[in-house]
C-alpha positions in Angstrom: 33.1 -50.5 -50.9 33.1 -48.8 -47.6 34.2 -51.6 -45.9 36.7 -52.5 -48.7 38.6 -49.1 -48.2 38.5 -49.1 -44.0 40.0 -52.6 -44.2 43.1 -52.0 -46.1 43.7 -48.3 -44.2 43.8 -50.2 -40.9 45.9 -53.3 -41.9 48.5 -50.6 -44.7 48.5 -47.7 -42.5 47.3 -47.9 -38.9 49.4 -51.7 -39.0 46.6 -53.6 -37.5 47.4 -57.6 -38.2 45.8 -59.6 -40.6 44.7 -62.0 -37.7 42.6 -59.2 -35.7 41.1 -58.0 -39.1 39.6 -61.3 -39.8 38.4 -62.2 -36.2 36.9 -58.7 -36.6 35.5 -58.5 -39.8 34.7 -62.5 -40.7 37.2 -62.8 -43.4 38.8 -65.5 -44.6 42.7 -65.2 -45.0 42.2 -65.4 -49.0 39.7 -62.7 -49.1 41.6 -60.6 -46.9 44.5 -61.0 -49.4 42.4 -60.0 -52.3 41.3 -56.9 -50.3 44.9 -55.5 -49.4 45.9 -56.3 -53.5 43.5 -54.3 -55.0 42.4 -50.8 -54.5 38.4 -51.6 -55.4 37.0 -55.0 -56.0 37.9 -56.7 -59.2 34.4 -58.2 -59.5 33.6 -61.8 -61.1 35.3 -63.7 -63.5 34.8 -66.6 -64.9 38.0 -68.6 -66.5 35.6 -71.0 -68.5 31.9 -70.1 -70.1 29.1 -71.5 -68.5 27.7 -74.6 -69.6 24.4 -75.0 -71.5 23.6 -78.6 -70.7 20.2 -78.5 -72.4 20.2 -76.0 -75.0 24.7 -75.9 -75.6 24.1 -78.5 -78.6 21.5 -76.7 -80.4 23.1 -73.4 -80.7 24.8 -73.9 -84.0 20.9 -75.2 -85.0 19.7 -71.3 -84.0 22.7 -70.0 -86.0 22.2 -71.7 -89.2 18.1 -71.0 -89.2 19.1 -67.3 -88.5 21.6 -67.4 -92.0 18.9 -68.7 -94.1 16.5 -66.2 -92.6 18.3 -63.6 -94.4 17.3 -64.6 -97.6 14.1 -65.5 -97.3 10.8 -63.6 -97.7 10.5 -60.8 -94.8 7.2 -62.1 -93.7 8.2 -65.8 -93.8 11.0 -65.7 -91.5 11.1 -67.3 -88.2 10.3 -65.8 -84.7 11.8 -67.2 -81.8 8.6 -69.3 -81.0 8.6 -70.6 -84.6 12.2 -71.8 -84.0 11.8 -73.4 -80.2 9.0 -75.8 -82.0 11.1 -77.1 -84.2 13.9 -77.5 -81.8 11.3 -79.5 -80.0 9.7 -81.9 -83.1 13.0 -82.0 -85.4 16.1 -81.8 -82.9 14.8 -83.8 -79.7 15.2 -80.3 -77.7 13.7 -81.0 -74.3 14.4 -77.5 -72.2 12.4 -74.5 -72.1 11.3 -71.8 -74.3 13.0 -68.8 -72.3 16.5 -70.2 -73.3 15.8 -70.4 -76.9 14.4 -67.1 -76.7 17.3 -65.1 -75.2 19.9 -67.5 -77.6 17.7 -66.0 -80.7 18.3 -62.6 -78.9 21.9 -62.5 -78.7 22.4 -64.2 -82.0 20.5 -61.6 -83.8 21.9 -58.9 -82.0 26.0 -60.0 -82.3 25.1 -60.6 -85.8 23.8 -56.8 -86.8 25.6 -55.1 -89.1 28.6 -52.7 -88.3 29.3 -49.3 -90.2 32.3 -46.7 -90.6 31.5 -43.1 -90.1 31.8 -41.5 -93.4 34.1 -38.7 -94.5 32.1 -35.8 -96.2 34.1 -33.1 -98.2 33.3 -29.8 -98.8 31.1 -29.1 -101.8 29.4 -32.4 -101.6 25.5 -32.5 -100.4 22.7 -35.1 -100.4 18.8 -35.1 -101.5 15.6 -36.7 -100.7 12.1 -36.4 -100.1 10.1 -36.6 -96.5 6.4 -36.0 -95.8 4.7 -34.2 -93.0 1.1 -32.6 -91.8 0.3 -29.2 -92.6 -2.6 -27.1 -92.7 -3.2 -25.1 -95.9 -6.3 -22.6 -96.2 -8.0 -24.3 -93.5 -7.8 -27.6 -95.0 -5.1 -30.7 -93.1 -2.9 -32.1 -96.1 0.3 -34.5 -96.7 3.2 -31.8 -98.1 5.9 -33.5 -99.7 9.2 -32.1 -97.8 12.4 -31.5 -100.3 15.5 -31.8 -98.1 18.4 -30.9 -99.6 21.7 -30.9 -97.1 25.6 -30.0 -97.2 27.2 -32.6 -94.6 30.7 -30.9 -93.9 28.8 -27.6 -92.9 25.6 -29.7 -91.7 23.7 -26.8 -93.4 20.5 -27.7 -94.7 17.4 -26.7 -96.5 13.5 -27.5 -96.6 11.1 -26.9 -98.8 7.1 -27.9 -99.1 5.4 -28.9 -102.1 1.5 -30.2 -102.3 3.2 -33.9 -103.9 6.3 -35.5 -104.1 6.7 -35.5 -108.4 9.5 -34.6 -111.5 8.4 -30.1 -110.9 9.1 -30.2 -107.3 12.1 -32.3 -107.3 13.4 -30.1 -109.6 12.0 -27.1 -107.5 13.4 -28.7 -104.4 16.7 -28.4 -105.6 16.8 -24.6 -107.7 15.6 -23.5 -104.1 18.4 -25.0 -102.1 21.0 -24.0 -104.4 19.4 -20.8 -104.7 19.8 -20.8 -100.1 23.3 -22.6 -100.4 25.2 -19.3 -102.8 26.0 -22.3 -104.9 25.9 -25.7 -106.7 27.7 -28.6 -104.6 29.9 -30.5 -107.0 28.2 -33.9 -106.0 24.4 -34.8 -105.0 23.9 -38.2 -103.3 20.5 -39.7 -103.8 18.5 -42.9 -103.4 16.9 -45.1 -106.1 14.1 -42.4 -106.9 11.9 -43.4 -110.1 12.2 -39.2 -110.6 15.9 -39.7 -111.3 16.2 -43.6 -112.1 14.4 -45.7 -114.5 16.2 -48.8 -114.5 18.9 -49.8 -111.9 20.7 -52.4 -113.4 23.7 -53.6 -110.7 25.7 -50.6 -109.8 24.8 -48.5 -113.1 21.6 -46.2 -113.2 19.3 -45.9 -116.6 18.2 -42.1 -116.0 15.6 -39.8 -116.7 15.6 -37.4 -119.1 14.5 -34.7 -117.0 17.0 -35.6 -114.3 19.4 -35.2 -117.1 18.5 -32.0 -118.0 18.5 -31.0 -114.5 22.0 -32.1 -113.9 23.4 -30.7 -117.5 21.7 -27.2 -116.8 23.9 -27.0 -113.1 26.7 -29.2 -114.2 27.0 -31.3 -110.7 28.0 -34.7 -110.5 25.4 -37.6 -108.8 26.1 -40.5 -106.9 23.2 -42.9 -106.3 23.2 -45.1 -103.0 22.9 -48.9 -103.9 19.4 -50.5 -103.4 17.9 -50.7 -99.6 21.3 -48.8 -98.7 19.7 -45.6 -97.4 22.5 -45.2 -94.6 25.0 -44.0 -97.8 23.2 -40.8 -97.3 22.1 -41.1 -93.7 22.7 -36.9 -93.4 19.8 -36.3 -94.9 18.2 -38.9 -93.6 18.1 -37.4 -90.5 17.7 -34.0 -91.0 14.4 -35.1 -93.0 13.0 -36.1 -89.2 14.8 -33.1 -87.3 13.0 -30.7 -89.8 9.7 -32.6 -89.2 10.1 -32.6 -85.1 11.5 -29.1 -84.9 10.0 -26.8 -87.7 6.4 -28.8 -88.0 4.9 -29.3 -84.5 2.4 -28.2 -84.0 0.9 -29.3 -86.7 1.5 -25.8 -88.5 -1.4 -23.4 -89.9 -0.7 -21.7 -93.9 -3.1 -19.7 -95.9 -0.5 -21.0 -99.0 2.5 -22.9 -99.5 4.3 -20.2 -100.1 3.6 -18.8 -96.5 4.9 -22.3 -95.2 7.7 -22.5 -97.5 8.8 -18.4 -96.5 8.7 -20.1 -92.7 11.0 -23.2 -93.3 13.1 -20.9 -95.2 13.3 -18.2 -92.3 14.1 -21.3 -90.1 17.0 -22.7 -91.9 18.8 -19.4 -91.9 18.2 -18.8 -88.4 19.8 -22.7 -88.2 22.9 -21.3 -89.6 24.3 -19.5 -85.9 24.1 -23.0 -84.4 27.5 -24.6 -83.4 28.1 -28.2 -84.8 28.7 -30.7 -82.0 32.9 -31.3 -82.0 33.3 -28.2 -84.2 34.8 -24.7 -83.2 33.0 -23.0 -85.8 29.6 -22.2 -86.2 27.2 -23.6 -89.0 27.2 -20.3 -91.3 31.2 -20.5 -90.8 31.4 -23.8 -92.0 29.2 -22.9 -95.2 31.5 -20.6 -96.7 34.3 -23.4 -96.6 31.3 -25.8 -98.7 30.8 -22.7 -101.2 34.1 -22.2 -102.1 33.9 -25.8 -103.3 30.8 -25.3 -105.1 30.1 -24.5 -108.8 28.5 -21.0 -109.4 24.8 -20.9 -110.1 23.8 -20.6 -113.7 23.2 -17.5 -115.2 20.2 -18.8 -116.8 16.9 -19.8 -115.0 16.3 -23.5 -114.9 12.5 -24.4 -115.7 11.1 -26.4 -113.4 8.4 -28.5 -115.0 7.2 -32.1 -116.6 6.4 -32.4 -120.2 3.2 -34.4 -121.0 1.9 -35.8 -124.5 -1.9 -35.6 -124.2 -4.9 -35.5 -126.7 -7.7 -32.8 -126.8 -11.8 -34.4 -126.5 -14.3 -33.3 -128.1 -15.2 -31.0 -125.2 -12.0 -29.1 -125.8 -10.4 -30.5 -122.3 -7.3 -32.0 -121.8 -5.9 -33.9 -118.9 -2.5 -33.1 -117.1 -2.0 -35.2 -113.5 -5.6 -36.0 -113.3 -6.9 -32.8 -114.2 -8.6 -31.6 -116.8 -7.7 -28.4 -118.7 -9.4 -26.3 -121.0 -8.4 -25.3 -124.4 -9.9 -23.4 -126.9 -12.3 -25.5 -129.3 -9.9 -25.1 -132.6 -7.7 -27.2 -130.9 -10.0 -29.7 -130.1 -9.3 -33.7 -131.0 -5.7 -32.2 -131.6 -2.3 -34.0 -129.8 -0.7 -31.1 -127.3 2.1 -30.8 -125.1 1.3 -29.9 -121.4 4.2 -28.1 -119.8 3.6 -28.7 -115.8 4.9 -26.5 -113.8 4.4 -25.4 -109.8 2.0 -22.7 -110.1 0.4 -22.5 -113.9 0.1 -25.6 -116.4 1.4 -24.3 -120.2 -0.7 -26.5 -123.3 0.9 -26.3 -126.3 0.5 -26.6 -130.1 3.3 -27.0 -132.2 5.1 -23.9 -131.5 2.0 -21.8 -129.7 0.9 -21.7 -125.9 -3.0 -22.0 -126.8 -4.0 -21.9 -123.1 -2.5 -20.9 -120.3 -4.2 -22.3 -116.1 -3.5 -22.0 -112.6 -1.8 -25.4 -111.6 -4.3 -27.5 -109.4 -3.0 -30.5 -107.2 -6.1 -31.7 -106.6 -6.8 -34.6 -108.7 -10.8 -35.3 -111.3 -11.3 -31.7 -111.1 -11.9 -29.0 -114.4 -10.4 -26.1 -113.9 -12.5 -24.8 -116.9 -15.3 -24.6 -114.8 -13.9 -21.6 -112.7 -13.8 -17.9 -114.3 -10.1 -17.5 -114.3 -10.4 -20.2 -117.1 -12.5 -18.1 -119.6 -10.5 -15.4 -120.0 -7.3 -18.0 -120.5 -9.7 -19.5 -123.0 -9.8 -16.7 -125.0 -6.3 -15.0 -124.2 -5.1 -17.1 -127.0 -7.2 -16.0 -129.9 -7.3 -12.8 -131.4 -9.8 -9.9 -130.1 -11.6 -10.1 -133.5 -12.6 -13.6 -132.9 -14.3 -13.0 -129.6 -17.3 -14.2 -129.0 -19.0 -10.7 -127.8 -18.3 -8.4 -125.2 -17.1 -9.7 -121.9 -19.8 -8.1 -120.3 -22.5 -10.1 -122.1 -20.1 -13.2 -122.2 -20.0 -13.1 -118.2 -24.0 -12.3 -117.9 -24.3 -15.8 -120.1 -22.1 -17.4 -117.6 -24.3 -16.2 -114.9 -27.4 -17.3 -116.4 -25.8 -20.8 -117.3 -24.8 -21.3 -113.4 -28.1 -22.5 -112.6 -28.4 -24.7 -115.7 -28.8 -28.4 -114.8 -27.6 -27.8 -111.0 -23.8 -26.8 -112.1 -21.6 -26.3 -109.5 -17.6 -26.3 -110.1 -17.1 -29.5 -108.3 -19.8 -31.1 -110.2 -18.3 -32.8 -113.2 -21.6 -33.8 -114.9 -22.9 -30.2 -114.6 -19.4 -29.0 -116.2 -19.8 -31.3 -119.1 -23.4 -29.9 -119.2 -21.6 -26.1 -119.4 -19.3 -26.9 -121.7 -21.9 -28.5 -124.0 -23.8 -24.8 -123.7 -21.3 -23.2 -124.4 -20.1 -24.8 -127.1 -23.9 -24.1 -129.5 -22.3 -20.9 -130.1 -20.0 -22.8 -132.7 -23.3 -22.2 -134.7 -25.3 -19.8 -132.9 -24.3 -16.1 -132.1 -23.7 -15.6 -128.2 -26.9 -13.2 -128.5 -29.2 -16.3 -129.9 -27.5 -18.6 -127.2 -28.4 -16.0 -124.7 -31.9 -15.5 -125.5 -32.3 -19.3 -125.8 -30.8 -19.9 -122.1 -33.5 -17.4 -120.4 -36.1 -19.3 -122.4 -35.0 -22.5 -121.2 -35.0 -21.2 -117.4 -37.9 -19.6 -117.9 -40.1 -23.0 -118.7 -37.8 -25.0 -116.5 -36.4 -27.1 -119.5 -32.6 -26.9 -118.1 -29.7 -28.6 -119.7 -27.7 -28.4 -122.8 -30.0 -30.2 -125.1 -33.1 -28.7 -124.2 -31.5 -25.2 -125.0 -30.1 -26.9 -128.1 -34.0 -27.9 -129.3 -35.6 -24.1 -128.6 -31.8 -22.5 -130.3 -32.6 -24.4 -133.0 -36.0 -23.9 -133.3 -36.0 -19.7 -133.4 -33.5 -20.9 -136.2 -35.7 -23.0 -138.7 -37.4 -21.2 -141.1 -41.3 -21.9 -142.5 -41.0 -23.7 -145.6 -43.2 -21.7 -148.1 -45.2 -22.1 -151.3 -43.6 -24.0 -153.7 -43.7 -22.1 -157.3 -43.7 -23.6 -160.6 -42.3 -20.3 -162.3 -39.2 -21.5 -164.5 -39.7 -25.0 -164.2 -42.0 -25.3 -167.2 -41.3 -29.2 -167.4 -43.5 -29.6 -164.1 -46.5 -28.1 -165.4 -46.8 -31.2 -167.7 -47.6 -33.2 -164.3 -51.2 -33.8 -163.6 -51.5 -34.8 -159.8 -55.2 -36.3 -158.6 -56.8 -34.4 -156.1 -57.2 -36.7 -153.1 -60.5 -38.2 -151.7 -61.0 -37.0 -148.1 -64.5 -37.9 -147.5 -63.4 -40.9 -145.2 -61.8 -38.1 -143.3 -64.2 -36.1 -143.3 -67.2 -38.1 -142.1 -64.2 -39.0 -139.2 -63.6 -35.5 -137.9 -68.1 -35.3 -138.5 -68.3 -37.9 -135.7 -66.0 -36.0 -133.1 
């Protein structure tokens, strides 16, 4: 380029000739000419494509194989290796594999597919669900991220949940309208079995507790079309800028409700950010999206999944692959769980009967630990207590060491709940007693206490008397012959 620009300064304004400039630079007079015509180089063009002797003929071969491609199985579809061998055996293709490889290349990548930006108005927002790491009281688990996001104000808002399910989706979004002042007027989604039990074309069969969801907050939905995730690509996104820029490190909790205070500090603090190509800032922009919005609802919405489950015989009923205790009058009854974040309602008819901390862990009894007890008996009236609590807690200290029970340790639970359970004809006193006895000898286990319960219980049978049954006295019954016995017990 140097050269380029000293040529045409001496020949157009110094007025050197065109003959000394080519003796002294080793031009030919047409390259000179192309020099003084243009200010830079035009670079190289070709009038006419370069010919593919070998491989020119096969090309609309590649084309077609990459068409039919689309439809066929993901797995089953043809690599560029895959498609030079049958160049070679089907087509009589005699060059390389190189060619066919960068033809493949640039067929697949002229053929992607080509979107329009979309236009997002106020009050409209978009949903969905993203996992990340966390640590929670020590222990490294997956937490279900609920992004909910407003597009025209690129506001957003994250929160955690232990599992991505029909409470926290509901959660996810009573939090985010809660953040937003508002409800946006339209929520895009994906296909979601939460919210959709049956796509059939462009219409959606939904749930009944997405309906309930939407007719408590009165917003409309819009649900992308099937493997169409860039319809709501804003949320998209911000699922994997929350995850790289709020969650790394791998963040430390003692609760998710410390994590999900954090994410919450970090999307307001996300609100004095400037959006790229936009004068205003973020927070600006939001007041424009809640003036669209519908006001929140002056009732609380619930956010929960019902459950049609059946009491055992060990009064326990299970809720998300949990088991929860209820108190024995209910037992081999049909209840309605009420699943909720934190606690888990069971209900009869119209009565809560018990009343447990929410666990997300999945095969354990929460009966097993002592918040359980008192919910046992929180439902039934102080007369019908069985004892004190102070006698009913020394009985559960006693019964910890019965057959090894631990609270992780579902046989010994069934074993405690089996114990506990003799007082349905025992008094807690009698059980008590009867549990010291067993530890005492070492007999532990529910039906070893059982046998010595029952057997302080049985009473001698005594003397029969013949007094008012003057038809028996007619009887005459033979007095037996023991002498056989007798000369047996002589012997030794």
């Amino acid at each position: 380029m140097n050269q380029w620009t000293e040529i045409r300064r001496k020949v157009l304004v110094e007025g050197a000739s065109k003959r000394s400039i080519c003796q002294n630079y080793g031009l030919g007079w047409e390259t000179l000419e192309k020099i003084l015509a243009n200010p830079d180089p035009p670079g190289y063009s070709t009038s006419v494509e370069r010919a593919k002797p070998k491989l020119g003929e096969f090309l609309p071969v590649i084309d077609e194989i990459l068409e039919a491609d689309k439809t066929a199985p993901p797995k089953q579809r043809h690599t560029a290796r895959r498609i030079f061998e049958r160049l070679r055996d089907e087509y009589g293709y005699t060059g390389g594999i190189t060619q066919v490889r960068d033809a493949v290349a640039q067929a697949k990548r002229y053929s992607k597919e080509v979107f329009v930006p979309l236009s997002h108005p106020p009050g409209h927002a978009q949903y969905d669900f993203g996992e990340a790491t966390v640590r929670i009281a020590g222990d490294e688990t997956k937490a279900a991220l609920a992004v909910i996001t407003l597009p025209y104000s690129d506001t957003y808002y994250v929160s955690a949940y232990p599992r991505e399910c029909t409470e926290t989706f509901h959660a996810g979004h009573t939090s985010g309208f809660e953040f937003f002042g508002g409800v946006p007027i339209r929520i895009s989604y994906d296909n979601t079995s939460i919210a959709v039990k049956k796509v059939v074309g462009r219409e959606r069969e939904l749930t009944p507790e997405f309906l309930r969801l939407e007719s408590h907050h009165l917003f409309d939905h819009h649900f992308c079309r099937v493997g169409r995730g860039n319809e709501k690509g804003h949320v998209e996104n911000h699922v994997g800028y929350s995850r790289r820029n709020l969650l790394v490190p791998v963040p430390s909790f003692t609760s998710f409700v410390e994590l999900n205070e954090y994410l919450a500090a970090c999307c307001l603090a996300d609100l004095d950010r400037r959006v790229r190509g936009k004068p205003e800032s973020k927070a600006e922009r939001l007041e424009v999206d809640r003036a669209a919005m519908l006001p929140l609802p002056t009732e609380a919405f619930e956010s929960r999944r019902v459950v049609q489950a059946s009491v055992n015989s060990l009064s326990l009923v299970r809720f998300d692959r949990n088991d929860y205790s209820v108190p024995t009058d209910f037992a081999y009854h049909d209840v309605t769980c009420l699943g909720g974040i934190d606690t888990v309602h069971i209900v009869s008819g119209t009565d809560v009967v018990a009343t447990h901390p929410r666990d997300w862990n999945k095969e354990r009894s929460p009966s097993t630990r002592a918040t359980t007890w008192p919910s046992w008996s929180a439902s039934r009236e102080p007369s019908t207590l069985p004892g004190h609590w102070k006698t009913c807690f020394c009985l559960g200290a006693s019964l910890f060491f019965v057959a090894d029970w631990r609270p992780t340790s579902s046989a010994g639970t069934r074993e405690f709940i089996k114990v506990l359970r003799l007082m349905e004809r025992a008094s807690l006193v009698e059980l008590t007693a009867a549990v010291e006895e067993s530890l005492a000898i070492g007999a532990t286990g529910a039906d070893a206490i059982a046998c010595i319960l029952y057997a302080r219980t049985e009473r001698p049978v005594g003397l029969f008397s013949l007094d008012g049954r003057p038809h028996l006295k007619q009887v005459s019954v033979e007095s037996p012959d023991l002498t056989a016995y007798s000369a047996l017990t002589a012997n030794g």
